[in-house]
N, CA, C and O atoms as a GROMACS GRO file, in nm:
protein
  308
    1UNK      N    1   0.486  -0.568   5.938
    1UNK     CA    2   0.559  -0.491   5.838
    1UNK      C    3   0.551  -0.340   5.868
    1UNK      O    4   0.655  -0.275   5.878
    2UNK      N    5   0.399  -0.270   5.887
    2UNK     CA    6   0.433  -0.152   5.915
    2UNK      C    7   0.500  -0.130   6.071
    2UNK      O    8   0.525  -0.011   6.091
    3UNK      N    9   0.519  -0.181   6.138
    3UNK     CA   10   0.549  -0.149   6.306
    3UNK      C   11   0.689  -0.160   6.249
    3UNK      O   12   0.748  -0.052   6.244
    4UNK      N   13   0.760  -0.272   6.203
    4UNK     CA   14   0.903  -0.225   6.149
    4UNK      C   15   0.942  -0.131   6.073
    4UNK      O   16   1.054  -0.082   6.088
    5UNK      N   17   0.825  -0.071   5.940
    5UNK     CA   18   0.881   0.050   5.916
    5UNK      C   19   0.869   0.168   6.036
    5UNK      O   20   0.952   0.259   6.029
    6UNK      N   21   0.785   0.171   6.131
    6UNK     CA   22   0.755   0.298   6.207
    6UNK      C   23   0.856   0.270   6.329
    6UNK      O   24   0.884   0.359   6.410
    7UNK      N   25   0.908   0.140   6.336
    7UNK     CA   26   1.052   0.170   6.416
    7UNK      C   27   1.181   0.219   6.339
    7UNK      O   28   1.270   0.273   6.405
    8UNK      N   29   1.197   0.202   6.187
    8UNK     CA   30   1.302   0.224   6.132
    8UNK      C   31   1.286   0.419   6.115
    8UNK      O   32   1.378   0.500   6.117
    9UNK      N   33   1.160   0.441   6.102
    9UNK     CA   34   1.158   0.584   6.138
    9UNK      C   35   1.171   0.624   6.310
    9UNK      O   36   1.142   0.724   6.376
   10UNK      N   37   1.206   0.546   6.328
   10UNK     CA   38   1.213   0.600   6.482
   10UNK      C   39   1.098   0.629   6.568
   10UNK      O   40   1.103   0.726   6.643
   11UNK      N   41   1.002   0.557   6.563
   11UNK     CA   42   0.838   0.568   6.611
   11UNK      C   43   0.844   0.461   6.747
   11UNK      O   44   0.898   0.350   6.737
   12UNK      N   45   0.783   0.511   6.872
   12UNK     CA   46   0.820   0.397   6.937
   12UNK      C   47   0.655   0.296   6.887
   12UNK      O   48   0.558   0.342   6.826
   13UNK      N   49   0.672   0.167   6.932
   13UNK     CA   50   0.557   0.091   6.935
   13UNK      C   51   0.421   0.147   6.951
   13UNK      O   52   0.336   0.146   6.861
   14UNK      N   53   0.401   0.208   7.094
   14UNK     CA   54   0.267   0.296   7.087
   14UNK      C   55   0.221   0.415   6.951
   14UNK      O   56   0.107   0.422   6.904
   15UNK      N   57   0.329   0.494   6.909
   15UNK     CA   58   0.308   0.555   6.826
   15UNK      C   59   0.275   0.508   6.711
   15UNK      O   60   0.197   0.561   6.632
   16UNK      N   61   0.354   0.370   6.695
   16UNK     CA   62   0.280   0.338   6.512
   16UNK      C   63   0.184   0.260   6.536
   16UNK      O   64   0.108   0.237   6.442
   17UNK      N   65   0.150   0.180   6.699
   17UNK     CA   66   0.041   0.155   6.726
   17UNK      C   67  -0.113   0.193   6.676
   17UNK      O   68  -0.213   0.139   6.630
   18UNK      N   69  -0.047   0.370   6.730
   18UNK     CA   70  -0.184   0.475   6.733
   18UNK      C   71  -0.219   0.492   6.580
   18UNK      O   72  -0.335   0.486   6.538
   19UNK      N   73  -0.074   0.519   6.475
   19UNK     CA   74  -0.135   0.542   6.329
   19UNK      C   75  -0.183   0.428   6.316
   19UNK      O   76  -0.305   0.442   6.315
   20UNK      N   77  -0.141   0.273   6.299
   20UNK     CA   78  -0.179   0.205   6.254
   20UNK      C   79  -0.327   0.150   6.260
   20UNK      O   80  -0.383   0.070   6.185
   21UNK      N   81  -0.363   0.201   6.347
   21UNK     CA   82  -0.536   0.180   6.399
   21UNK      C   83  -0.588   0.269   6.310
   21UNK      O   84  -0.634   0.224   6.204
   22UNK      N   85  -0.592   0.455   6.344
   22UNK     CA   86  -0.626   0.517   6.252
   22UNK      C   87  -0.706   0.462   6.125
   22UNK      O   88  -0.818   0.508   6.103
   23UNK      N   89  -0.664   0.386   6.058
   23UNK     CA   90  -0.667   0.326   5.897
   23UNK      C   91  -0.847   0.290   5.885
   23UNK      O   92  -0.917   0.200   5.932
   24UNK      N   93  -0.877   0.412   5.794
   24UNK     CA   94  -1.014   0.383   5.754
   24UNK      C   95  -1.016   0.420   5.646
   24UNK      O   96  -0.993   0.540   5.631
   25UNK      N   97  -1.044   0.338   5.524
   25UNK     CA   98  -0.997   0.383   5.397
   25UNK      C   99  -1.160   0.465   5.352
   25UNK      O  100  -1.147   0.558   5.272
   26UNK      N  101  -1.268   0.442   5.387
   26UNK     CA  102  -1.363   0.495   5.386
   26UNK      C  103  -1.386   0.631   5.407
   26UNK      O  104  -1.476   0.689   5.346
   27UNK      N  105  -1.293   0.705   5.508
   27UNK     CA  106  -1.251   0.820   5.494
   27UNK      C  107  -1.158   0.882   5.439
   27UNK      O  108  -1.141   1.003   5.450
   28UNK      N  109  -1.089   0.807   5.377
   28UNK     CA  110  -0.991   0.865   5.245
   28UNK      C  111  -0.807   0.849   5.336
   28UNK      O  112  -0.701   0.875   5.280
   29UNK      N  113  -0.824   0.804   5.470
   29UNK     CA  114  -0.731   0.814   5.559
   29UNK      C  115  -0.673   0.969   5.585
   29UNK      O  116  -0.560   0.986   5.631
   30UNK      N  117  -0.749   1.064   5.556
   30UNK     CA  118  -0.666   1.232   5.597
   30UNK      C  119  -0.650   1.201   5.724
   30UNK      O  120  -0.539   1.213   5.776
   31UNK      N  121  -0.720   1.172   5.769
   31UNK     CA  122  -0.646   1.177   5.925
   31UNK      C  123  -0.536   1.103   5.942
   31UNK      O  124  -0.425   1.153   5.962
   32UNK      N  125  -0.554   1.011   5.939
   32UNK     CA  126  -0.400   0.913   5.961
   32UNK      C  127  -0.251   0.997   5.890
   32UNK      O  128  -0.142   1.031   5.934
   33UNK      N  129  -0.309   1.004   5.782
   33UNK     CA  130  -0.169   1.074   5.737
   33UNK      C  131  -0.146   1.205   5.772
   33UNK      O  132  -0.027   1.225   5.747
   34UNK      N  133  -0.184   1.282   5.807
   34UNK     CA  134  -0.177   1.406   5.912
   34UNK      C  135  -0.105   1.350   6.038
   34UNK      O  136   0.004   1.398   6.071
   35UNK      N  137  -0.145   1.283   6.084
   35UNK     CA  138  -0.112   1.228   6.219
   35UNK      C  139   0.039   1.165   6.195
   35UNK      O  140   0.128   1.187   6.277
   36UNK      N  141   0.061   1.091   6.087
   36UNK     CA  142   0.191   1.029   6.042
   36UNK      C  143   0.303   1.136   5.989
   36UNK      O  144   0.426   1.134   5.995
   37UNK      N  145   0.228   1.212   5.946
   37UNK     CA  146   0.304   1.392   5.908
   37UNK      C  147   0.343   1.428   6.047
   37UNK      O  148   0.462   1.454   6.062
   38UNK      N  149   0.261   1.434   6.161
   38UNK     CA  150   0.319   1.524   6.254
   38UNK      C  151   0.421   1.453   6.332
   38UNK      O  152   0.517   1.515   6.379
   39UNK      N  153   0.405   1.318   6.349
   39UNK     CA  154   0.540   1.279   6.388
   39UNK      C  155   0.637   1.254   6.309
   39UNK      O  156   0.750   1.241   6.356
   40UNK      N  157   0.614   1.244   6.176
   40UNK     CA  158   0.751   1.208   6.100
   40UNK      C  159   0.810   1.381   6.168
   40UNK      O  160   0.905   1.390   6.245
   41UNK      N  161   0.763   1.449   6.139
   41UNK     CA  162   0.781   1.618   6.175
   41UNK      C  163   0.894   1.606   6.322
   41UNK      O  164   1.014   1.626   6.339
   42UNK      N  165   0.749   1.551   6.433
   42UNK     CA  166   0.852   1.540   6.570
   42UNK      C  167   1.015   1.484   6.501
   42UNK      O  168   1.122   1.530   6.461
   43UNK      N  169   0.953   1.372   6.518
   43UNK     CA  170   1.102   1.275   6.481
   43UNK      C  171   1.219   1.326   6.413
   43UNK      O  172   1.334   1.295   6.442
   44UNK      N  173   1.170   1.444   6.280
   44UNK     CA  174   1.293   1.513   6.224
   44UNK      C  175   1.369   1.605   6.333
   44UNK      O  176   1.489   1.594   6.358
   45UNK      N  177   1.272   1.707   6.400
   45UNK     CA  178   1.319   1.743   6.513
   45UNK      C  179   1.421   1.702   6.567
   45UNK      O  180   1.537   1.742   6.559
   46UNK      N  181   1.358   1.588   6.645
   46UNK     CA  182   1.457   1.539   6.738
   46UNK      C  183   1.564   1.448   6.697
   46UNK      O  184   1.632   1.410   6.792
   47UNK      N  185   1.601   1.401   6.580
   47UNK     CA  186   1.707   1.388   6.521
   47UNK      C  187   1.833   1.536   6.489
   47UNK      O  188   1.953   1.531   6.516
   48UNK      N  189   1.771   1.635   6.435
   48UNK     CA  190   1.832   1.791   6.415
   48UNK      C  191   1.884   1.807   6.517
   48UNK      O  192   2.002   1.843   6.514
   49UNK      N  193   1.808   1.783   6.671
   49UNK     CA  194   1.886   1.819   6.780
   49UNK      C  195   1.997   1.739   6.814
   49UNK      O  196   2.110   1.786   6.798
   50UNK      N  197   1.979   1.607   6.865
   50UNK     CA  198   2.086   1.508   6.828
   50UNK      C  199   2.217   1.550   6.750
   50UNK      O  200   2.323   1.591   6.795
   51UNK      N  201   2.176   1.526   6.612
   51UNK     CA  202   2.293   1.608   6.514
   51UNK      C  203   2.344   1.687   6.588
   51UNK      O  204   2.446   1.651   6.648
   52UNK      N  205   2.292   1.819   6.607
   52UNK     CA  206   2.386   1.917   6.698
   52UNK      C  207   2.432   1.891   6.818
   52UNK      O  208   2.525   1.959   6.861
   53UNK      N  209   2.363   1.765   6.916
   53UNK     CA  210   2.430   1.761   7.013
   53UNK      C  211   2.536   1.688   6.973
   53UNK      O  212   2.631   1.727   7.041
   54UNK      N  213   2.580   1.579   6.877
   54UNK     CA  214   2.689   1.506   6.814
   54UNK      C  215   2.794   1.572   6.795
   54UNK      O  216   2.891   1.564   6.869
   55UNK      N  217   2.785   1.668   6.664
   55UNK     CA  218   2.846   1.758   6.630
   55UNK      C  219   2.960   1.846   6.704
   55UNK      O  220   3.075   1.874   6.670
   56UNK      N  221   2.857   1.889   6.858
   56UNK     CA  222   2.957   1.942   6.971
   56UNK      C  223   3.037   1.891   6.991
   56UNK      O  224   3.157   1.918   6.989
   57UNK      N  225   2.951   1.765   7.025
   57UNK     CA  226   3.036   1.702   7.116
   57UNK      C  227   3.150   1.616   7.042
   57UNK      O  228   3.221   1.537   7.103
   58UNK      N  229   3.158   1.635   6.933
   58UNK     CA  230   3.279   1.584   6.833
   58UNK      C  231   3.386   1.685   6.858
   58UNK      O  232   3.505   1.665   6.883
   59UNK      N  233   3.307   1.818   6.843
   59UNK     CA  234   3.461   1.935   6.840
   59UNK      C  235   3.508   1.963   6.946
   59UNK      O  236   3.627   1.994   6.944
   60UNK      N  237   3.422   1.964   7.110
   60UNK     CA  238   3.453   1.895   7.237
   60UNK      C  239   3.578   1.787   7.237
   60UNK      O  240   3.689   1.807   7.286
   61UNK      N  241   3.544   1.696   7.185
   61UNK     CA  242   3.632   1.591   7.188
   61UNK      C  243   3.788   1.632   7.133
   61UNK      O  244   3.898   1.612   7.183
   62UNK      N  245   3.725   1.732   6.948
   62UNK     CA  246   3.852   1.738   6.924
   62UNK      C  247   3.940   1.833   6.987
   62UNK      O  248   4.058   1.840   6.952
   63UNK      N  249   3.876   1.931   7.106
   63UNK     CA  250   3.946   2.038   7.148
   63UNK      C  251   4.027   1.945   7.271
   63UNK      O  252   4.148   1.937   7.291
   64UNK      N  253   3.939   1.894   7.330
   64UNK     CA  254   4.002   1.766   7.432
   64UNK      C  255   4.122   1.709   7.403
   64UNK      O  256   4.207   1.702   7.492
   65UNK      N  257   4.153   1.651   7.254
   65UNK     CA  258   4.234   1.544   7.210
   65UNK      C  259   4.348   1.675   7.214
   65UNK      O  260   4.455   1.666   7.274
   66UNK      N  261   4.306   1.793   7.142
   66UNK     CA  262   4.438   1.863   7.119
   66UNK      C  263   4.480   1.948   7.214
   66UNK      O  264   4.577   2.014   7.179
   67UNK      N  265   4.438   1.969   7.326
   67UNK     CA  266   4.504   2.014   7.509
   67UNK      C  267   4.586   1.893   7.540
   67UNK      O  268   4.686   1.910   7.609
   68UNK      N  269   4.550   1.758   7.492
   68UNK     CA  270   4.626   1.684   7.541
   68UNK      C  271   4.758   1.650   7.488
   68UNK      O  272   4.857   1.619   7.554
   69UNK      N  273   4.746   1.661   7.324
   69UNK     CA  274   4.894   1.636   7.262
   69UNK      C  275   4.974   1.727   7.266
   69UNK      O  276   5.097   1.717   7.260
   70UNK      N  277   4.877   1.873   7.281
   70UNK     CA  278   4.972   1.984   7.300
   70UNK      C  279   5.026   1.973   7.426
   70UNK      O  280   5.138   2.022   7.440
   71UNK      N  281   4.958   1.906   7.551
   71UNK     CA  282   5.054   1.922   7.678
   71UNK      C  283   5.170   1.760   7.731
   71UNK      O  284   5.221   1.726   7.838
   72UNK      N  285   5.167   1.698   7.588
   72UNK     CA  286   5.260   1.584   7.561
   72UNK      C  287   5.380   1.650   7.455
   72UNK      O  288   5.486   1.588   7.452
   73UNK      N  289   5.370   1.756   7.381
   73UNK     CA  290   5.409   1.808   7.338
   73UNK      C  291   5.562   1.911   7.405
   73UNK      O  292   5.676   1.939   7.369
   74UNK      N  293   5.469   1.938   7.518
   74UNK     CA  294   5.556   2.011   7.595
   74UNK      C  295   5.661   1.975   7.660
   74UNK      O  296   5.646   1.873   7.726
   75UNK      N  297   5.803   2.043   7.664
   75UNK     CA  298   5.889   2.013   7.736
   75UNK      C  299   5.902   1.998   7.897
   75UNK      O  300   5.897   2.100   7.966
   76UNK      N  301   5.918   1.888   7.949
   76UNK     CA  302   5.901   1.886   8.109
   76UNK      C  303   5.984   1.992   8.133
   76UNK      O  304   6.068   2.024   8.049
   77UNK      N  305   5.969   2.064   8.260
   77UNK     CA  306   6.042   2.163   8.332
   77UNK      C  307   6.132   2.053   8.452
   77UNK      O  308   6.208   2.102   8.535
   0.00000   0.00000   0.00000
């Protein structure tokens, strides 16, 4: 159960591996959840970047699509 939530956050196997060991309730778990903080952290990251690389590459596309209708557009010489 938790290895499927820490893939649905985007954690590979080793990583929710590593929290999931962590788990000592005897120490109140601060560590673990620190540790689960800093990658949820990574992971937002590298989703933000993504997004922006998407994003480009959407208005890329749409500048692409419209060089092309504009030069279907055009009257042959």
């Amino acid at each position: 159960m938790l290895i499927l939530r820490g893939k649905r956050l985007g954690f590979s196997l080793e990583e929710s591996r590593e929290i999931i060991e962590m788990y000592n309730p005897s120490k109140g778990n601060k560590d673990q959840l620190e540790k689960l903080i800093q990658h949820i952290e990574i992971q937002k990251t590298k989703l933000k970047q993504q997004k922006n690389d998407i994003n480009k590459m959407m208005r890329d596309l749409k500048e692409a699509k419209n060089v092309c209708l504009e030069a279907l557009c055009e009257k042959p010489q």
